[in-house]
GURONU-195984 format. One line per field, with one value per residue (C-alpha): residue number from 1; x negated, y, z. Coordinates in nm, 3 decimals, padded with zeros to 5 digits, always signed. Layout:
N
num c(NUM, ...)
c1 c(X, ...)
c2 c(Y, ...)
c3 c(Z, ...)
END
This chain:
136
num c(1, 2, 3, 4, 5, 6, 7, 8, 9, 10, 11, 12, 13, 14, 15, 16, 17, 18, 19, 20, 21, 22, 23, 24, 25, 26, 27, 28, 29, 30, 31, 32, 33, 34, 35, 36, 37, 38, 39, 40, 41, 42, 43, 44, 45, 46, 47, 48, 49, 50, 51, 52, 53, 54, 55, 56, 57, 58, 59, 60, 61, 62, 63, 64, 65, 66, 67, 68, 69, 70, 71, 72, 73, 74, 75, 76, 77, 78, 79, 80, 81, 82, 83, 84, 85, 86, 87, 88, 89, 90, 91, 92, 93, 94, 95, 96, 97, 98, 99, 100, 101, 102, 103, 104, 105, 106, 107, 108, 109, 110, 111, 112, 113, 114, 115, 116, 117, 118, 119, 120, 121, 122, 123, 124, 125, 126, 127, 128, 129, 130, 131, 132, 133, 134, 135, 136)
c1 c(+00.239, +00.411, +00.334, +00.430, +00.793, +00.747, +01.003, +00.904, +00.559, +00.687, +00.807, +01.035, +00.923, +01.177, +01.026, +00.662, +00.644, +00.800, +00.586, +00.240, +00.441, +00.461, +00.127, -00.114, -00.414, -00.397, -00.710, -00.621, -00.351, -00.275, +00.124, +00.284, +00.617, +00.972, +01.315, +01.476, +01.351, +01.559, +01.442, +01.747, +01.679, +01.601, +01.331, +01.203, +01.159, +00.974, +00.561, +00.350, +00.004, -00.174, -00.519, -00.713, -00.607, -00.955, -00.805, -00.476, -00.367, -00.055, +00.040, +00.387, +00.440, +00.743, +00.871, +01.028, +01.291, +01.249, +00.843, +00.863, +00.468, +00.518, +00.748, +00.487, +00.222, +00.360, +00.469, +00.121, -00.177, -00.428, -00.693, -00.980, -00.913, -01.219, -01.029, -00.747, -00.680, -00.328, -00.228, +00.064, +00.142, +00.447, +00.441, +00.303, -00.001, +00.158, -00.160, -00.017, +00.109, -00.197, -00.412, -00.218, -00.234, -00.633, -00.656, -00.392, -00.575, -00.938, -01.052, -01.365, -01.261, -01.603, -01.341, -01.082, -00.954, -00.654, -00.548, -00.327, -00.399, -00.414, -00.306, -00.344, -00.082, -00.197, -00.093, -00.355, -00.654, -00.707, -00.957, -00.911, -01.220, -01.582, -01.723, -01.539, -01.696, -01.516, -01.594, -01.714)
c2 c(-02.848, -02.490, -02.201, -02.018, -01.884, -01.519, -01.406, -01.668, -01.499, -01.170, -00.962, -00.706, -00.394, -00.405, -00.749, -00.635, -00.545, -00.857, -01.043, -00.898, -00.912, -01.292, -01.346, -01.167, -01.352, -01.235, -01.076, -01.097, -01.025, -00.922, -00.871, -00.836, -00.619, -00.669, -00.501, -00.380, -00.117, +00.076, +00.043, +00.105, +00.403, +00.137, -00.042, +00.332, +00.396, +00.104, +00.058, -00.167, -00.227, -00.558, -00.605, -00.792, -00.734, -00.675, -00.640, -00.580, -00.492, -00.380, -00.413, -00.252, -00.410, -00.167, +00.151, +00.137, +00.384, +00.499, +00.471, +00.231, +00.336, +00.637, +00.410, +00.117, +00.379, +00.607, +00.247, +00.090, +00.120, -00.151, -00.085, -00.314, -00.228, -00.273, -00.295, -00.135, -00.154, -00.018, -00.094, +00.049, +00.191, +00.414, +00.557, +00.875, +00.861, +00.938, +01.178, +01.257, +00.956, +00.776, +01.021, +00.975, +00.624, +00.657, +00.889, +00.702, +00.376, +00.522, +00.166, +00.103, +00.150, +00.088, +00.026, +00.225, +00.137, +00.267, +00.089, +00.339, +00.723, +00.944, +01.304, +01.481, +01.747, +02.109, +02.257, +02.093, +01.917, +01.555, +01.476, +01.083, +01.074, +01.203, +00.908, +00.988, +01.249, +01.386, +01.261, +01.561)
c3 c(-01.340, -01.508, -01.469, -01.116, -01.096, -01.085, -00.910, -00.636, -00.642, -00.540, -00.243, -00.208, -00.011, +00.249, +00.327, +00.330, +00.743, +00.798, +00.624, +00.800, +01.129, +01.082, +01.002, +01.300, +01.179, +00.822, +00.677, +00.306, +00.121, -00.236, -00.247, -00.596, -00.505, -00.697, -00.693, -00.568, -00.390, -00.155, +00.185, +00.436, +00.684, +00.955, +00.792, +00.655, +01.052, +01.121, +01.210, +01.232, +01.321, +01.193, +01.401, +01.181, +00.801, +00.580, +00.216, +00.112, -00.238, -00.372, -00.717, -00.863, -01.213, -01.256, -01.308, -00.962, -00.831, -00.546, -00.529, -00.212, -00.178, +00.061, +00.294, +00.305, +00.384, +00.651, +00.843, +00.811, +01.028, +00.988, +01.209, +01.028, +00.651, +00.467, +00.103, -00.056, -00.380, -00.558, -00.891, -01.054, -01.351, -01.376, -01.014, -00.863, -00.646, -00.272, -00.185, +00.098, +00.258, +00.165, +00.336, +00.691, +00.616, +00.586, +00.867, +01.115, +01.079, +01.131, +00.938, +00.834, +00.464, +00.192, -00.088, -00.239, -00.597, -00.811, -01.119, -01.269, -01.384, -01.091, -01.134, -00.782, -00.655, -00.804, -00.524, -00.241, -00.298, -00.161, +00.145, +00.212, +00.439, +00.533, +00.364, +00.021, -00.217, -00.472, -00.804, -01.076)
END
């Protein structure tokens, strides 16, 4: 047997809600996304809420244009998040998005990781949750 198709392996973020809406039960998922990216204004207004997803990770192996990161977190709420981790390379951290995300969801979150360099907004400072301390 090859190696895995690629582009079989991969999800566009349009298709992302649709995808956890299908599955109720899911309580892992890593999700590699592809292009393109624009999201029409329909799927931009959409939310969901998945019950019982534990770990989800995102990875953007692109310079992707628009960022579809901000969409995918102001639609989310996943009430029993233990583990999110991001990896991306080219794209800018949505602070703000992720923060409603966090807040939104009031998950049980232990796990937080970034793959990519992080520069926060100079303007504001970043407050995820009580139970993350800045690092110094």
């Amino acid at each position: 047997m090859g190696p895995p198709d690629t582009r079989r392996d991969r999800i566009r973020p349009r298709n992302v809600l649709h995808f956890l809406l299908l599955c109720p039960n899911l309580t892992s998922c890593k999700l590699t996304l592809s292009q393109p990216v624009f999201m029409c204004p329909r799927v931009q207004c959409m939310r969901l809420t998945h019950a019982n997803l534990q770990s989800l990770c995102i990875i953007c192996p692109e310079d992707f244009k628009p960022n579809p990161l901000p969409v995918l977190f102001n639609a989310l709420t996943l009430l029993k998040l233990r583990t999110l981790e991001i990896r991306y390379g080219k794209l800018s951290s949505p602070h703000e998005e992720l923060q409603a995300f966090l807040l939104r969801s009031k998950c049980p979150l232990e796990i937080l990781i970034f793959d990519a360099v992080v520069i926060p907004p100079r303007t504001s400072r970043v407050t995820l949750s009580p139970s993350f301390l800045p690092l110094k």
